[in-house]
MMTF fields as JSON, N, C-alpha, C and O atoms, coordinates in Angstrom:
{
  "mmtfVersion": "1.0.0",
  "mmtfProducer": "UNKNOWN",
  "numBonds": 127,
  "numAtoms": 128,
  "numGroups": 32,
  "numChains": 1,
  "numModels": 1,
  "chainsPerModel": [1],
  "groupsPerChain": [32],
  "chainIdList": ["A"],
  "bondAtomList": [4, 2, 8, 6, 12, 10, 16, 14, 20, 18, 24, 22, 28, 26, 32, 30, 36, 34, 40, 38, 44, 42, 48, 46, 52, 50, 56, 54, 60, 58, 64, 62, 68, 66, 72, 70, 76, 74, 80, 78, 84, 82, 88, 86, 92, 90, 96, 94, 100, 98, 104, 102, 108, 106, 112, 110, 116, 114, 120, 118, 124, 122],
  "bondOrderList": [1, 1, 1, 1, 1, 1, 1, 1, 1, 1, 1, 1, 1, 1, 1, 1, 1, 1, 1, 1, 1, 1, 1, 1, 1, 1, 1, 1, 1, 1, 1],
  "groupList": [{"groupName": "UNK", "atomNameList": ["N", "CA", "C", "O"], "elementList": ["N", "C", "C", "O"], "formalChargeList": [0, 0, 0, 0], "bondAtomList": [1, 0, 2, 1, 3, 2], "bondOrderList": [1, 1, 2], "singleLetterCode": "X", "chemCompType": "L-PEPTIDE LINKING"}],
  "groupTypeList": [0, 0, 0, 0, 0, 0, 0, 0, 0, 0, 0, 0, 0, 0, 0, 0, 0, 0, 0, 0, 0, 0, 0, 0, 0, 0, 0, 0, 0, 0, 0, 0],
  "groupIdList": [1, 2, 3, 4, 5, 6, 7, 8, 9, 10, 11, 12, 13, 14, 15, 16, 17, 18, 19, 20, 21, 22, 23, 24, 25, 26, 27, 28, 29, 30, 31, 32],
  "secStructList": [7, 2, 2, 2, 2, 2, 2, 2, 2, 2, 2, 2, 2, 2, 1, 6, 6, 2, 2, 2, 2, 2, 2, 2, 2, 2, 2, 2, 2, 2, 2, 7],
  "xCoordList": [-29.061, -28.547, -27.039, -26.453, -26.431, -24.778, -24.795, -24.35, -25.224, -24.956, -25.035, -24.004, -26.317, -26.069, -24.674, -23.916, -24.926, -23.388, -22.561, -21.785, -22.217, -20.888, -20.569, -19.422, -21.81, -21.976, -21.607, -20.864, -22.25, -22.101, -20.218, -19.487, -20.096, -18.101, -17.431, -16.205, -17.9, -17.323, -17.398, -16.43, -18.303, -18.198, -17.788, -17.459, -17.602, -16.509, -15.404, -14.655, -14.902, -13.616, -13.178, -12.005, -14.022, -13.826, -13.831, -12.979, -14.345, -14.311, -13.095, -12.73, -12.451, -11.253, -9.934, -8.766, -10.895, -9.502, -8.893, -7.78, -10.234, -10.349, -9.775, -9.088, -10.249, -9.386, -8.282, -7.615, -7.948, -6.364, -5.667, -4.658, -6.227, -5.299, -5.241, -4.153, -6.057, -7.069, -5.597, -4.854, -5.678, -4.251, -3.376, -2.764, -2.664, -1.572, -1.601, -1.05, -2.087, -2.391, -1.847, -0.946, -2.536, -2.515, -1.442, -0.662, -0.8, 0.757, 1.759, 2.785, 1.459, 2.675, 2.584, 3.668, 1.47, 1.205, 2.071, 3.137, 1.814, 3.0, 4.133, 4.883, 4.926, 5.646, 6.214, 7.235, 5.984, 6.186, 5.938, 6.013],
  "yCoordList": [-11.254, -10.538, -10.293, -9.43, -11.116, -11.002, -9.742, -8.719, -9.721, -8.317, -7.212, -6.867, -6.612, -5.645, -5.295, -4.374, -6.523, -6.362, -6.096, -5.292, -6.75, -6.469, -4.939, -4.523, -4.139, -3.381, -2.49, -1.579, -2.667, -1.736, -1.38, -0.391, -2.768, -2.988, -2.495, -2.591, -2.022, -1.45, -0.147, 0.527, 0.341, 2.073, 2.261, 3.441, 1.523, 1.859, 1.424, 1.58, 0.962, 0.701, 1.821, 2.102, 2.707, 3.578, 4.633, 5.397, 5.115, 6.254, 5.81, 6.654, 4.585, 4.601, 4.947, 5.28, 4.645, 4.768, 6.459, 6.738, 7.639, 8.444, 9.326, 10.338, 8.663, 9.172, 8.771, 8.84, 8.448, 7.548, 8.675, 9.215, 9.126, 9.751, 11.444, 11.912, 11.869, 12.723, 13.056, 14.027, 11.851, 12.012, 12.169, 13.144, 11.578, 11.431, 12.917, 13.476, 13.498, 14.703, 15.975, 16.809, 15.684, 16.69, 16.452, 17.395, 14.895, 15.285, 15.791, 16.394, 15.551, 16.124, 17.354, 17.885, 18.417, 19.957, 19.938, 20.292, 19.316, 19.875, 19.332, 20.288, 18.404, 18.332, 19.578, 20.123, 19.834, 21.209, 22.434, 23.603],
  "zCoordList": [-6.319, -5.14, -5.281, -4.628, -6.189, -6.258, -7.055, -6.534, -8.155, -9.178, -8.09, -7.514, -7.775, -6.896, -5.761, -5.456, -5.469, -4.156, -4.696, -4.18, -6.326, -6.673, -7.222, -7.38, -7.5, -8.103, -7.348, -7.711, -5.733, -4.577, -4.514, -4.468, -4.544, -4.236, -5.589, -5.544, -6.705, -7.534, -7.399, -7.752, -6.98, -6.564, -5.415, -5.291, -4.254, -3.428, -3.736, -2.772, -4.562, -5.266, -5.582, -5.339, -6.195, -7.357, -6.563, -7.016, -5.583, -4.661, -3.69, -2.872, -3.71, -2.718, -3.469, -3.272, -4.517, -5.816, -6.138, -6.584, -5.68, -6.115, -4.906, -5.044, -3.504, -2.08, -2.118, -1.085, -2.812, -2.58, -3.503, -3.049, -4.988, -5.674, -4.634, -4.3, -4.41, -3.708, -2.588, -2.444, -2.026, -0.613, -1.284, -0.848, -2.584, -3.25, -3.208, -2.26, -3.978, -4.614, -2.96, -2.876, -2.302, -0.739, -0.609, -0.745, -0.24, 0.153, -0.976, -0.662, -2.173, -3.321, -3.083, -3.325, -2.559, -1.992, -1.553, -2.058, 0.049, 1.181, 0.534, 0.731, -0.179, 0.124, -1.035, -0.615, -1.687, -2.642, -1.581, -1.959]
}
């Protein structure tokens, strides 16, 4: 039961990781 969970918390890692550059990315727009 641990593998799965951890598995779950590695792809939302990885998709927060990816909204995070994602925002980076939108504000370097505006601020250009």
């Amino acid at each position: 039961m641990q593998k799965p969970k951890l598995g779950k918390i590695k792809l939302l890692s990885a998709k927060e990781q990816v909204a995070a550059v994602l925002r980076k990315a939108i504000l370097s727009r505006d601020l250009v």
